[in-house]
C-alpha positions as CSV (number, residue, x, y, z in Angstrom):
1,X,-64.0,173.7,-167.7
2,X,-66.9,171.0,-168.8
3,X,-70.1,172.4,-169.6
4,X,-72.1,172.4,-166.6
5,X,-75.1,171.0,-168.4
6,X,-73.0,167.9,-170.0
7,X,-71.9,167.4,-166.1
8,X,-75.6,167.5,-165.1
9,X,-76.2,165.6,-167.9
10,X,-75.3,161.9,-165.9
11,X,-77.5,160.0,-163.9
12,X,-74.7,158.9,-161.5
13,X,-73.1,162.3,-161.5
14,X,-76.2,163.7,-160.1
15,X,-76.7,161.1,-157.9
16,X,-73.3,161.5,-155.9
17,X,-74.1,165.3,-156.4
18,X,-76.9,164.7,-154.0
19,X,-75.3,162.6,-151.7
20,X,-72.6,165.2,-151.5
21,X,-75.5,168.1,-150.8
22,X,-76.6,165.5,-148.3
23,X,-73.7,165.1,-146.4
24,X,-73.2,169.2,-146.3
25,X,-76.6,169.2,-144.8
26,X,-76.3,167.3,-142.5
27,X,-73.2,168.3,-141.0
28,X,-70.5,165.4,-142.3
29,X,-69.8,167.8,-145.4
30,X,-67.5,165.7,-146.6
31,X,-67.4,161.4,-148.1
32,X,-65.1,159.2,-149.2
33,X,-65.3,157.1,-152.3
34,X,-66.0,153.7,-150.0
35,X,-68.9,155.8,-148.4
36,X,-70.1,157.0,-151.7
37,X,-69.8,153.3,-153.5
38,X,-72.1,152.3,-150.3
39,X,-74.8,154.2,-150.8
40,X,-74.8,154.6,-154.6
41,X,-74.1,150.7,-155.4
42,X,-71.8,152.3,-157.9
43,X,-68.1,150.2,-158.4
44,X,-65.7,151.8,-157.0
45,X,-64.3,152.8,-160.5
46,X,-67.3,154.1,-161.7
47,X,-67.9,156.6,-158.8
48,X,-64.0,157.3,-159.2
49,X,-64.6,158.2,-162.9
50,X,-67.8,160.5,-162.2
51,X,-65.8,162.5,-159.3
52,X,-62.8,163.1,-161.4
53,X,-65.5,164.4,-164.0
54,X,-67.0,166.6,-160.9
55,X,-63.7,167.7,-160.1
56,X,-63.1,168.6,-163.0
57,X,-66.1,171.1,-163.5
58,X,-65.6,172.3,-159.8
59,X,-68.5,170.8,-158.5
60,X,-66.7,168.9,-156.1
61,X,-63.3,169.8,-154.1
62,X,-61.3,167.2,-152.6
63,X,-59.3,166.8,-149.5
64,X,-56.5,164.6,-148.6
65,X,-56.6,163.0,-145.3
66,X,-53.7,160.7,-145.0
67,X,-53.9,158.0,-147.7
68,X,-57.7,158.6,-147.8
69,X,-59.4,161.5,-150.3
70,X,-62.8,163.0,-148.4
71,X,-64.5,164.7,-151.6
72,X,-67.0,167.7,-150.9
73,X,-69.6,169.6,-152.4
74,X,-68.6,172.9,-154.2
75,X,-71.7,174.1,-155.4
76,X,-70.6,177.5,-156.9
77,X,-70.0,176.5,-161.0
78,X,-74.0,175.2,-160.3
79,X,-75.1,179.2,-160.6
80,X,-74.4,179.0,-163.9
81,X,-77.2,176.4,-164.3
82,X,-79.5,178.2,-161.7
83,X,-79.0,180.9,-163.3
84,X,-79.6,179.8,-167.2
85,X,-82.7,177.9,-165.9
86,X,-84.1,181.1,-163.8
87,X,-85.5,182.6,-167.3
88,X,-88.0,179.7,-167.6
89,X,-89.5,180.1,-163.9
């Protein structure tokens, strides 16, 4: 698995990170790369590149739904981070 931190580590990455969050809030818990290239104005390559990278570091699961992918947040690899960055509260 990728180092959390070098995950972190991209603008865009954190970006669709919080859109993901977003979406879990807010009861859709899952988006699809056309959704995400909407509200990012990310190509569609780029945001496919980043979420292969989040899938990667298990960050973000993925679920098939017919020819479509619906990607969701999967937040637990992120208490490493929490956790590394709790001895400087």
């Amino acid at each position: 698995m990728s180092d959390i931190f070098d995950v972190l580590a991209d603008d865009d990455r954190r970006t669709i990170l919080f859109l993901l969050l977003d979406a879990q809030i807010n009861g859709s818990a899952e988006m699809s790369v056309s959704d995400l290239v909407a509200k990012t104005g990310l190509t569609q390559p780029t945001v496919s590149k980043q979420l292969k990278v989040l899938r990667e570091a298990g960050v973000a699961g993925v679920r098939e739904d017919g020819q479509h992918r619906r990607y969701h947040l999967e937040p637990g690899p992120l208490s490493e981070a929490v956790s590394w960055l709790s001895y400087f509260a």
